[in-house]
N, C-alpha and C positions, 0 to 999 in steps of 0.2 A: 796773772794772778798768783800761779803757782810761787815765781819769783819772788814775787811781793810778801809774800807769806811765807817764806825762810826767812825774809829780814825779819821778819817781826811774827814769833811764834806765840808771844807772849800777847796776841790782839785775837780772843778768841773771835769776834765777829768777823774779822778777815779769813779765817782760819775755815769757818760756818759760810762765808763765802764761797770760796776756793770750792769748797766739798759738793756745796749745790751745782757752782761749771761743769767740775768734773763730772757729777753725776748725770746731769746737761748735755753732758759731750760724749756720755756712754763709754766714761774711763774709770768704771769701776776699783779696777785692781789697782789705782794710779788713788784713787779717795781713801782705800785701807792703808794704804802703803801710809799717805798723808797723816790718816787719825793715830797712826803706830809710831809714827814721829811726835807726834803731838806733846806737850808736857802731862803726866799724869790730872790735874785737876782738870784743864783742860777738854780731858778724854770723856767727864763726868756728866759736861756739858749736855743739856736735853737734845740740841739739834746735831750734835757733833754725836751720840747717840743714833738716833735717829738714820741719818747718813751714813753709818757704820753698817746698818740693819741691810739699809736700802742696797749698799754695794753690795754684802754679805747675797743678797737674797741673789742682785743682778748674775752674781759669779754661781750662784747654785750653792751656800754653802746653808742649809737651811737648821742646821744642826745652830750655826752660830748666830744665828736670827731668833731662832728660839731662846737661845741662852740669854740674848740680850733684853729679849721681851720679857723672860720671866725674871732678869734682873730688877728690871721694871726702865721704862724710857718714860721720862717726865719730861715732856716740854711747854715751861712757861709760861711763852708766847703763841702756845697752838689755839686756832679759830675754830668759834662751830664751823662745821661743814666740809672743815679739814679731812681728809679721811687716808692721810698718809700712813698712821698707826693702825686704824684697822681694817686696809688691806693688806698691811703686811701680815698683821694676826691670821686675817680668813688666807692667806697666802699657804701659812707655815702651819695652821690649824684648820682645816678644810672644816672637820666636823664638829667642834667647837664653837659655841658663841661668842662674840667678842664684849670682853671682857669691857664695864663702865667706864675705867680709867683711860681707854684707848678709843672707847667710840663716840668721838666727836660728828658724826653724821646727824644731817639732818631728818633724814626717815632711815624707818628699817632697811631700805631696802641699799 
């Protein structure tokens, strides 16, 4: 997939692909390196966002997990009950409530 997606940088869903393997396959450092190549519009993307956080948090950099959340990650296509955003939140803000935009759960808890 990596392959696949140097031919074609320009196919953000390929690109949104690739990030979820890697992430998949516990190759964090290998999914930043990806989103740092990426074209700037690109970068903007909610899920390509998103995966950015998720490797940031996997490598320990929580400093840049927060930066990215309080930039704001907007994903388009996220599902109730999704709760990828606000574990990252409760992740990087232990004692914080997570914020409406990010909590797509089904219950409180």
């Amino acid at each position: 997939m990596a392959e696949a997606h140097q031919l074609r940088l320009d196919m953000v869903e390929l690109g949104i692909e690739t990030l979820d393997a890697l992430l998949r396959a516990d190759r964090p450092a290998d999914a930043l390196a990806l989103v740092a190549a990426l074209p700037h519009p690109a970068r903007g993307h909610g899920r390509v966002r998103l995966a950015e956080a998720t490797a940031a948090y996997a490598l320990g950099d929580h400093e840049l997990v927060r930066r990215l959340l309080a930039e704001g990650i907007r994903v388009d296509n996220m599902r109730e009950g999704e709760v990828s955003l606000d574990a990252l939140w409760l992740a990087v803000h232990p004692d914080l409530p997570v914020p409406p935009h990010y909590d797509f759960r089904m219950s409180e808890n």
